[in-house]
PyMOL Python script that loads the backbone (N, CA, C, O; Angstrom):
from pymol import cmd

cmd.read_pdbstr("""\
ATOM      1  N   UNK A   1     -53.393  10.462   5.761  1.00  0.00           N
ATOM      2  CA  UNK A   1     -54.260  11.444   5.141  1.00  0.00           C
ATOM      3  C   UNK A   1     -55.069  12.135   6.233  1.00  0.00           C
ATOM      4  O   UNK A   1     -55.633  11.468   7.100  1.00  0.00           O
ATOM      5  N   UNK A   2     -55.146  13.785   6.193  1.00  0.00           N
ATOM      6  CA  UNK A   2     -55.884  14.082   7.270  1.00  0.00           C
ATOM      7  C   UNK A   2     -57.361  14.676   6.724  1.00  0.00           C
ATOM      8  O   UNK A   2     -57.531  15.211   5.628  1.00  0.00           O
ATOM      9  N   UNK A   3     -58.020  14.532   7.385  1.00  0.00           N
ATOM     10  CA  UNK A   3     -59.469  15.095   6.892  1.00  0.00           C
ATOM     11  C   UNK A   3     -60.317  15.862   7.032  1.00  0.00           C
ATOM     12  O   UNK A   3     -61.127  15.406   7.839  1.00  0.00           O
ATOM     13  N   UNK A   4     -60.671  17.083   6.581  1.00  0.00           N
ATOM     14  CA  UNK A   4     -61.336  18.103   7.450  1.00  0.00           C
ATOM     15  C   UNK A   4     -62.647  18.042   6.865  1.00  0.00           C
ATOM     16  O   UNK A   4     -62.530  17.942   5.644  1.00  0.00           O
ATOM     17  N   UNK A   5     -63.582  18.057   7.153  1.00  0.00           N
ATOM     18  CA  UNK A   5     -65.152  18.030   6.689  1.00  0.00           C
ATOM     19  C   UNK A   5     -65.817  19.235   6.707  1.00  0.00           C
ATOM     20  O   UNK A   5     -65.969  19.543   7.889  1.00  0.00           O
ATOM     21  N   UNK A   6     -66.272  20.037   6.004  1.00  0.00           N
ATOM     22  CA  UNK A   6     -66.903  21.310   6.984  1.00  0.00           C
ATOM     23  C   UNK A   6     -68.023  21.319   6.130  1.00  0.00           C
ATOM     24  O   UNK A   6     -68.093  20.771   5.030  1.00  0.00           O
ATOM     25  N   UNK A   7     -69.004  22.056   6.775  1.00  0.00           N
ATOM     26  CA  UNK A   7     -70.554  22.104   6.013  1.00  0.00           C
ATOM     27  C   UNK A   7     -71.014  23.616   6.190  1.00  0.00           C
ATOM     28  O   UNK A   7     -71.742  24.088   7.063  1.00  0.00           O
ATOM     29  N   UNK A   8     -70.471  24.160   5.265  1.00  0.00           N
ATOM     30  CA  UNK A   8     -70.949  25.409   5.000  1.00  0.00           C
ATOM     31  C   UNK A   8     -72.504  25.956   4.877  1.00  0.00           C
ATOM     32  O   UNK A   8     -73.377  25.185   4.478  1.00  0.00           O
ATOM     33  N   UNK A   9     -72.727  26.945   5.139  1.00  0.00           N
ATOM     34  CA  UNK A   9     -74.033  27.545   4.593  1.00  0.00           C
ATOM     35  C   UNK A   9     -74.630  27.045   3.337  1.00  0.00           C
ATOM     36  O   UNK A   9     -75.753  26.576   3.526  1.00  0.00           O
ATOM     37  N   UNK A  10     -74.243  27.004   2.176  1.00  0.00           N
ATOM     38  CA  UNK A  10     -74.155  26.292   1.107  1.00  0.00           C
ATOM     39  C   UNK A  10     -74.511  24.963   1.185  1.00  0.00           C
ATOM     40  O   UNK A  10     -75.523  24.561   0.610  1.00  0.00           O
ATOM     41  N   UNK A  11     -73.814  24.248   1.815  1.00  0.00           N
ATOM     42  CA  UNK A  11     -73.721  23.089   1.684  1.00  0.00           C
ATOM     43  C   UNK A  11     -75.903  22.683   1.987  1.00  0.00           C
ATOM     44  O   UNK A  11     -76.746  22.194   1.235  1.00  0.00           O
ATOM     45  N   UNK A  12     -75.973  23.201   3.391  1.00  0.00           N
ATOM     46  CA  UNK A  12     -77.461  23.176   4.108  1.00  0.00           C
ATOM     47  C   UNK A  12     -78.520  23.590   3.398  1.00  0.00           C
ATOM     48  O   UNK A  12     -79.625  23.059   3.512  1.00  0.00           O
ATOM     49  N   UNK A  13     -78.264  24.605   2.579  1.00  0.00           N
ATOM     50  CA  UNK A  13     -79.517  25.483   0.853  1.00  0.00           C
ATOM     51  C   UNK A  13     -79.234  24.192  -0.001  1.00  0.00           C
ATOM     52  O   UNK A  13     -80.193  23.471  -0.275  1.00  0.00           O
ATOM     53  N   UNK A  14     -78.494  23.996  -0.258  1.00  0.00           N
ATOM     54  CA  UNK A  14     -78.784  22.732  -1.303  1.00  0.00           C
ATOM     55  C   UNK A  14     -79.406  21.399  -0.457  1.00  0.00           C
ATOM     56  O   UNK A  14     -80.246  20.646  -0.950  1.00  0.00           O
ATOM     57  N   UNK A  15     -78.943  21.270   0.662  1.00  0.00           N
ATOM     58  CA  UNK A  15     -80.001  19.902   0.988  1.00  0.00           C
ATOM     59  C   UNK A  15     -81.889  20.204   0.997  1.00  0.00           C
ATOM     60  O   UNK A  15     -82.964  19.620   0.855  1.00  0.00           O
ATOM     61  N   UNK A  16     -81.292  21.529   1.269  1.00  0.00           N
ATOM     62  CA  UNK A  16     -83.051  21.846   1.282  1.00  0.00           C
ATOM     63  C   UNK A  16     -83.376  21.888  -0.158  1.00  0.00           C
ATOM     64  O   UNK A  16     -84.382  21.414  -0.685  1.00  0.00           O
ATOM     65  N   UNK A  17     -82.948  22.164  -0.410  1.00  0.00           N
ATOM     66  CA  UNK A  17     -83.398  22.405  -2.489  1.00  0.00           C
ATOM     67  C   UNK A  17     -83.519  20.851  -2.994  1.00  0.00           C
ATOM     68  O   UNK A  17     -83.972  20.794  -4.137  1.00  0.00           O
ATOM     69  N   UNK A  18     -83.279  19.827  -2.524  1.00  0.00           N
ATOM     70  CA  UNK A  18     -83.222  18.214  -3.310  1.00  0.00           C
ATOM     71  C   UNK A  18     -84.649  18.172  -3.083  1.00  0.00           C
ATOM     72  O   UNK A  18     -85.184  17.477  -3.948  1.00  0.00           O
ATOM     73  N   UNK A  19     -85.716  18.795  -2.000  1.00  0.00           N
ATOM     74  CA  UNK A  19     -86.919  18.481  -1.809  1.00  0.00           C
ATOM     75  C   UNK A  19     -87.307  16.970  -1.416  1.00  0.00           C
ATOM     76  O   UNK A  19     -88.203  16.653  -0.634  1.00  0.00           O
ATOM     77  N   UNK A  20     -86.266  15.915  -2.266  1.00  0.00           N
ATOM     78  CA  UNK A  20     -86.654  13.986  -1.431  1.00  0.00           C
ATOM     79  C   UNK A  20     -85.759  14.301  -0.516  1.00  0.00           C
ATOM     80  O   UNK A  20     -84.615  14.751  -0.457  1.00  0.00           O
ATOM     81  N   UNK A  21     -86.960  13.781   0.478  1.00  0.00           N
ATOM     82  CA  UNK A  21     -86.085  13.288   2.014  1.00  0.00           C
ATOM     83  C   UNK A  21     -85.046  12.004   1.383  1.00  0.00           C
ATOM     84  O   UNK A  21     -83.872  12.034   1.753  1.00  0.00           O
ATOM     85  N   UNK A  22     -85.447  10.987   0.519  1.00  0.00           N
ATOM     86  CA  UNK A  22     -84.226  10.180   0.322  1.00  0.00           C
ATOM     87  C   UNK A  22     -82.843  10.519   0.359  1.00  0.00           C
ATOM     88  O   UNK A  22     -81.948  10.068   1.074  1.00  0.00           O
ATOM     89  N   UNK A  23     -82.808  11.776  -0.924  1.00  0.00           N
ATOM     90  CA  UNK A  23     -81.561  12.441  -1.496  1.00  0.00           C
ATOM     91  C   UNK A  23     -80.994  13.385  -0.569  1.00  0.00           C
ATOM     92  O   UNK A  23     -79.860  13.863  -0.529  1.00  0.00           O
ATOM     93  N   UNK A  24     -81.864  13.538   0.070  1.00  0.00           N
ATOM     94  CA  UNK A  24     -81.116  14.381   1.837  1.00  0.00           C
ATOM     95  C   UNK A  24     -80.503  13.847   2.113  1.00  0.00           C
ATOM     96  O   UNK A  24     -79.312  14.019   1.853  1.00  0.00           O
ATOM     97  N   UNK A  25     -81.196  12.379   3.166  1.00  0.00           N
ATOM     98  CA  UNK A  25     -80.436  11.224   3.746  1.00  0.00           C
ATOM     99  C   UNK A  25     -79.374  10.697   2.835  1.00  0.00           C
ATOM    100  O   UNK A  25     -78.341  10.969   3.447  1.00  0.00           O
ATOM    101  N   UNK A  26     -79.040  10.109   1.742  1.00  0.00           N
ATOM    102  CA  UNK A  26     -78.165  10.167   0.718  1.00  0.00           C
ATOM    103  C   UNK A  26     -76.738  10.785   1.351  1.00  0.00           C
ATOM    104  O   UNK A  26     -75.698  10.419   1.899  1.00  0.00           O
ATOM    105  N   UNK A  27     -77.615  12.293   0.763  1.00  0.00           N
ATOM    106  CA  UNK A  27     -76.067  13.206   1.229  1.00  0.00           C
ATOM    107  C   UNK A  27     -75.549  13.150   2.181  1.00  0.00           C
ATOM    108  O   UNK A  27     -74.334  13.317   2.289  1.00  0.00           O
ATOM    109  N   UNK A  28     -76.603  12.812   3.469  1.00  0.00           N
ATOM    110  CA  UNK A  28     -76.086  13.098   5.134  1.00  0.00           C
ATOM    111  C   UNK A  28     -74.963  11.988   5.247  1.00  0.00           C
ATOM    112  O   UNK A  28     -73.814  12.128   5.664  1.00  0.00           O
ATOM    113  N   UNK A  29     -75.813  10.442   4.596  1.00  0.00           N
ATOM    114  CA  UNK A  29     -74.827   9.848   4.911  1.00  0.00           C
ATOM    115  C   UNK A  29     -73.536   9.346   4.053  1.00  0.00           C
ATOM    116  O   UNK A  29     -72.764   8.491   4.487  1.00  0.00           O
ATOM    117  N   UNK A  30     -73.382  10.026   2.687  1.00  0.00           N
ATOM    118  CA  UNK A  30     -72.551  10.278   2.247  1.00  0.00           C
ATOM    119  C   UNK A  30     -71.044  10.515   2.964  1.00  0.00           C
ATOM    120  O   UNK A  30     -69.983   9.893   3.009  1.00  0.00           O
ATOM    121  N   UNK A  31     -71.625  11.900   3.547  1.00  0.00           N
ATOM    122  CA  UNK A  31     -70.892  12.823   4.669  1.00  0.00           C
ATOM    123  C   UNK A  31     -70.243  11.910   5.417  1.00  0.00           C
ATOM    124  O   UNK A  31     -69.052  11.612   5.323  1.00  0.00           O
ATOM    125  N   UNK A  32     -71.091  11.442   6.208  1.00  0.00           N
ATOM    126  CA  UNK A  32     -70.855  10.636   7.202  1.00  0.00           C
ATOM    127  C   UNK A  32     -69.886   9.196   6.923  1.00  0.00           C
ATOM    128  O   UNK A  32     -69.244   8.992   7.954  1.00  0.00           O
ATOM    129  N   UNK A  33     -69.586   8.166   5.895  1.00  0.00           N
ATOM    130  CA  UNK A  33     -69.364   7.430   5.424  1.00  0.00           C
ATOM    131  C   UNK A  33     -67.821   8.390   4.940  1.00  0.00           C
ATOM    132  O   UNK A  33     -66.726   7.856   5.116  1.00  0.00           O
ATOM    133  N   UNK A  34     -67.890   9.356   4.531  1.00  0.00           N
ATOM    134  CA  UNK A  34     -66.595   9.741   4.278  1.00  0.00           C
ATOM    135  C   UNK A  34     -65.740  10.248   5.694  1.00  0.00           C
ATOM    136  O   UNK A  34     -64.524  10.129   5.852  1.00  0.00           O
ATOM    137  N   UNK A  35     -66.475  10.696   6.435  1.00  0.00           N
ATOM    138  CA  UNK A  35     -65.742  10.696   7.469  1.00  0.00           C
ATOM    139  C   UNK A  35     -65.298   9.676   8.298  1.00  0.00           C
ATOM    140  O   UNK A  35     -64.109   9.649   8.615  1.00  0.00           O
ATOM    141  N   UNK A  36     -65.853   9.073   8.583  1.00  0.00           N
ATOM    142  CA  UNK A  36     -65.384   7.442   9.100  1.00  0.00           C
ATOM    143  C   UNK A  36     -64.888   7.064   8.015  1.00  0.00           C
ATOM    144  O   UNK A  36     -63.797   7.198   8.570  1.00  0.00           O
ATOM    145  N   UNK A  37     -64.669   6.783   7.188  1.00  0.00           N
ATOM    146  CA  UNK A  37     -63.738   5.850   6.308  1.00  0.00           C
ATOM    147  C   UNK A  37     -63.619   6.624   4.793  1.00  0.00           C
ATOM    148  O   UNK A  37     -64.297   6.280   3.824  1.00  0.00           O
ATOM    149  N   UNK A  38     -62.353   8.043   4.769  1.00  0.00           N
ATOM    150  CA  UNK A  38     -62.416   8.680   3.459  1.00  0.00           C
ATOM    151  C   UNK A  38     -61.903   7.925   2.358  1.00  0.00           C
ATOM    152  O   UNK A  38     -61.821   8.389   1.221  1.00  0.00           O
ATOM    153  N   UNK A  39     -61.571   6.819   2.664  1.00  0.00           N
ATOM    154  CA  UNK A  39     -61.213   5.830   1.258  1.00  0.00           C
ATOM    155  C   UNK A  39     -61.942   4.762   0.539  1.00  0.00           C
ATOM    156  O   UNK A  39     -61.541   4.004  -0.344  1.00  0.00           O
ATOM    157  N   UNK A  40     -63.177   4.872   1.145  1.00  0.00           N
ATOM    158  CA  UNK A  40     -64.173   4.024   0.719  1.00  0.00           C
ATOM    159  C   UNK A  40     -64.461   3.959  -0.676  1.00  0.00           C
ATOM    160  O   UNK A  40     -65.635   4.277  -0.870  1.00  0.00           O
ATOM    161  N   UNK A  41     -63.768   3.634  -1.861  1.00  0.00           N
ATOM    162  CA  UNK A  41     -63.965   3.738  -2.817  1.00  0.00           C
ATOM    163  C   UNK A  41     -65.236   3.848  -3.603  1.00  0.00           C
ATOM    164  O   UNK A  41     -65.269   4.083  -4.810  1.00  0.00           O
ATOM    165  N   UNK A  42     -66.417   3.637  -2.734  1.00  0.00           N
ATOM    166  CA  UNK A  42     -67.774   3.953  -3.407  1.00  0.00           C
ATOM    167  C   UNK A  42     -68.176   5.490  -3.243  1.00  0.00           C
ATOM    168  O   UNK A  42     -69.300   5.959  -3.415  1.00  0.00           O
ATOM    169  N   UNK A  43     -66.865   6.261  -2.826  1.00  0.00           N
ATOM    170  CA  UNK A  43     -67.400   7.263  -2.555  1.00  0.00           C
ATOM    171  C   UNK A  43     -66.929   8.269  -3.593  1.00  0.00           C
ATOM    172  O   UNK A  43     -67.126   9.484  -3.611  1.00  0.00           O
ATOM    173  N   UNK A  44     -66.174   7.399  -4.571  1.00  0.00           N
ATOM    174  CA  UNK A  44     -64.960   8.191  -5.728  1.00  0.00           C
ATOM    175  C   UNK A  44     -64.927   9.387  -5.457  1.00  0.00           C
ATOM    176  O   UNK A  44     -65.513  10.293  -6.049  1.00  0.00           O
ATOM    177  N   UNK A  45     -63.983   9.483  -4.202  1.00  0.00           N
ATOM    178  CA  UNK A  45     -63.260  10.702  -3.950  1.00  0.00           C
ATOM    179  C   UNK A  45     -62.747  11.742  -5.230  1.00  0.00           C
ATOM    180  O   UNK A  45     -62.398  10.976  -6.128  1.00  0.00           O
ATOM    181  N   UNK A  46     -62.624  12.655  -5.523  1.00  0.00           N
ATOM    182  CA  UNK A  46     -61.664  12.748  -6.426  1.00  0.00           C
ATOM    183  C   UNK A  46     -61.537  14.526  -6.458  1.00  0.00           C
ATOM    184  O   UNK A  46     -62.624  15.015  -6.148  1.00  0.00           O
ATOM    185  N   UNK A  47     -60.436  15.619  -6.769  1.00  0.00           N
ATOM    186  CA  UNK A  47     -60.096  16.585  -6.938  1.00  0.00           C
ATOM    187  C   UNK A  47     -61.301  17.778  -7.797  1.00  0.00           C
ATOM    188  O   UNK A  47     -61.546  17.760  -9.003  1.00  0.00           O
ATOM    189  N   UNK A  48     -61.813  18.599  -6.918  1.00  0.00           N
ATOM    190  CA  UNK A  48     -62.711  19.762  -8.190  1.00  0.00           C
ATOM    191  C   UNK A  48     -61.746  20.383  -8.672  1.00  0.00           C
ATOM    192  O   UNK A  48     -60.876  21.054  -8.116  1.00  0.00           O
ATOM    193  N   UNK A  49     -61.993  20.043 -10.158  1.00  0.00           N
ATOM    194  CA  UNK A  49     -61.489  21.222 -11.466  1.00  0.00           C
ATOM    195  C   UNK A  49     -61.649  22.635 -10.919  1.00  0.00           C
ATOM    196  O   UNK A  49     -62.666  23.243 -10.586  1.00  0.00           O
ATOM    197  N   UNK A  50     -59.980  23.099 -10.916  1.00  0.00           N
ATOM    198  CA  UNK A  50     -59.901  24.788 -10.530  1.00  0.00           C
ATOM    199  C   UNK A  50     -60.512  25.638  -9.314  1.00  0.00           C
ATOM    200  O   UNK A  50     -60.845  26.776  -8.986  1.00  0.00           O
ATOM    201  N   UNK A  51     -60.418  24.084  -8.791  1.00  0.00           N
ATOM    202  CA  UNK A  51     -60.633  24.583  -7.150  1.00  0.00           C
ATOM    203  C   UNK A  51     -59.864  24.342  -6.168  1.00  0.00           C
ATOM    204  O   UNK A  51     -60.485  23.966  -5.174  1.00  0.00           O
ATOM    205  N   UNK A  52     -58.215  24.439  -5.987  1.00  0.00           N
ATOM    206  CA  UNK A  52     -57.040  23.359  -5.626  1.00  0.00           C
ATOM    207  C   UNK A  52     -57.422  23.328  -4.407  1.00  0.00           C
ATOM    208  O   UNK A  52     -57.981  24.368  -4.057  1.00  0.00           O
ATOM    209  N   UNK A  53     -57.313  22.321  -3.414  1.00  0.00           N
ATOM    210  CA  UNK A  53     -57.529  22.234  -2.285  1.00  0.00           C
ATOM    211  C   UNK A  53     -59.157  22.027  -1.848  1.00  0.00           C
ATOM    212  O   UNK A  53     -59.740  22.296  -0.798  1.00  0.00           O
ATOM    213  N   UNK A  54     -59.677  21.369  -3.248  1.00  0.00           N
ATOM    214  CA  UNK A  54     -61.313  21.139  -2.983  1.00  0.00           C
ATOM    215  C   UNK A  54     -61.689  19.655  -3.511  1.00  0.00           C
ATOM    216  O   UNK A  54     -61.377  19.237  -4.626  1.00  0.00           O
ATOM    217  N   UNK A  55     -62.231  19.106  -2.779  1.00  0.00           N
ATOM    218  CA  UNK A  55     -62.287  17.154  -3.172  1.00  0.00           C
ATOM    219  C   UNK A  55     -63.744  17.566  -3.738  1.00  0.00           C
ATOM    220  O   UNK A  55     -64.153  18.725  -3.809  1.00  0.00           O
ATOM    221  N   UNK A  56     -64.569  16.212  -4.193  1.00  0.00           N
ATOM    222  CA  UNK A  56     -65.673  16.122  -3.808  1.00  0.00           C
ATOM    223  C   UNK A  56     -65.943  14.069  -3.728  1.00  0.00           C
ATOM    224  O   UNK A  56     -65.199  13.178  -4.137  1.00  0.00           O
ATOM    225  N   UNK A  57     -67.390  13.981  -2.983  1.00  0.00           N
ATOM    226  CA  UNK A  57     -67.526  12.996  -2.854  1.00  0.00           C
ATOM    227  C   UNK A  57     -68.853  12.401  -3.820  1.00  0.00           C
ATOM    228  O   UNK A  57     -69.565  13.288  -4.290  1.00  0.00           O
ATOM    229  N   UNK A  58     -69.140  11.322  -4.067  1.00  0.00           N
ATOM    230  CA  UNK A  58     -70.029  10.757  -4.618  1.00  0.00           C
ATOM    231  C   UNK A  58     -71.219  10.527  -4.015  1.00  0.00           C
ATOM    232  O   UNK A  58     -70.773  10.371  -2.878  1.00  0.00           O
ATOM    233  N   UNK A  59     -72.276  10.399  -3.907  1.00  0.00           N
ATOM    234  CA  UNK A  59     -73.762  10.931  -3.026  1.00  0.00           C
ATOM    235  C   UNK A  59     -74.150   9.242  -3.799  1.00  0.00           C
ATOM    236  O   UNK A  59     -73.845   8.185  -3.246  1.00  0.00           O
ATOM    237  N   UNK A  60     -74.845   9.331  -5.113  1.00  0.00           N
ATOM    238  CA  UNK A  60     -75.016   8.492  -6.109  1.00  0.00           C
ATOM    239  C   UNK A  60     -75.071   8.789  -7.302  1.00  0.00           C
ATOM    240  O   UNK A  60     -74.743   9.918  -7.667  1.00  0.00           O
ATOM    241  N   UNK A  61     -75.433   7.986  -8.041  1.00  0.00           N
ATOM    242  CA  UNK A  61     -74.640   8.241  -9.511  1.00  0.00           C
ATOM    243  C   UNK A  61     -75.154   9.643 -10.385  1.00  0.00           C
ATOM    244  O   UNK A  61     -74.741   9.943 -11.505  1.00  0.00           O
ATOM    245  N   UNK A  62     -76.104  10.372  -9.623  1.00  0.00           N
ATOM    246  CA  UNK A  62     -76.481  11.940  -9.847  1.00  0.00           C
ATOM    247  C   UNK A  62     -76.160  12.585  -9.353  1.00  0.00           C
ATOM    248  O   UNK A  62     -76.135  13.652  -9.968  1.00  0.00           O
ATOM    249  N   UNK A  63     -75.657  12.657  -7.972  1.00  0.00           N
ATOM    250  CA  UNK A  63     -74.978  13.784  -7.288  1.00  0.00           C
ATOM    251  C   UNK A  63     -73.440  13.696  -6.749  1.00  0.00           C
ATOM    252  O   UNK A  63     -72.871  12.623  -6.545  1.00  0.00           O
ATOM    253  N   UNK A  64     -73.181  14.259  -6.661  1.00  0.00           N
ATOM    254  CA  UNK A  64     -71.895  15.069  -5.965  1.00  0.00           C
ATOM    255  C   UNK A  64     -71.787  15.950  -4.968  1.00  0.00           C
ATOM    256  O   UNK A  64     -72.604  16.866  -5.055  1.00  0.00           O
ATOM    257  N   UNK A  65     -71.287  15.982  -4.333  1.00  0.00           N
ATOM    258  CA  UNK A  65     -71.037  17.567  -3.399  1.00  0.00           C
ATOM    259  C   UNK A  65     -69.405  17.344  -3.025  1.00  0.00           C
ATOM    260  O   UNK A  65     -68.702  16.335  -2.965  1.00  0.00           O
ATOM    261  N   UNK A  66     -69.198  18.495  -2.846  1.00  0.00           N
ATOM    262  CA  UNK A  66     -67.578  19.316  -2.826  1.00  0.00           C
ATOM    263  C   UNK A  66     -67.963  20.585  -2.393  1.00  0.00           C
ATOM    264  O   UNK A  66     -67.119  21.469  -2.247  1.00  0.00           O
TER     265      UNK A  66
END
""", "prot")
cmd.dss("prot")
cmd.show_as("cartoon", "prot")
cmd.util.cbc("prot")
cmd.orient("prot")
């Protein structure tokens, strides 16, 4: 499986918009945890609806990003 990570403009407006430094860190190391190891099943990888070629990952049991 190959893995490309990228962090769009987008991606950086929404970390600023969570306002908790927790749910920042969260996401960062979300990120990070999927890149070193994208099969980590706590990260329930899984396909965005009508976006082919778009994953997203699990943050915690409120967030997502894709």
């Amino acid at each position: 499986m190959t893995v490309e990570v990228s962090t769009p403009k987008s991606f950086i407006r929404y970390l600023k918009r969570l306002k908790s430094p927790q749910r920042q860190n969260a996401s960062i190391e979300a990120v990070a945890r999927f890149m070193k190891s994208p099969r980590d099943p706590k990260l329930n990888f899984e396909r965005v609806v009508g976006r082919p070629g778009y994953f997203s990952i699990r943050v915690d049991y409120e967030s997502r990003f894709g």
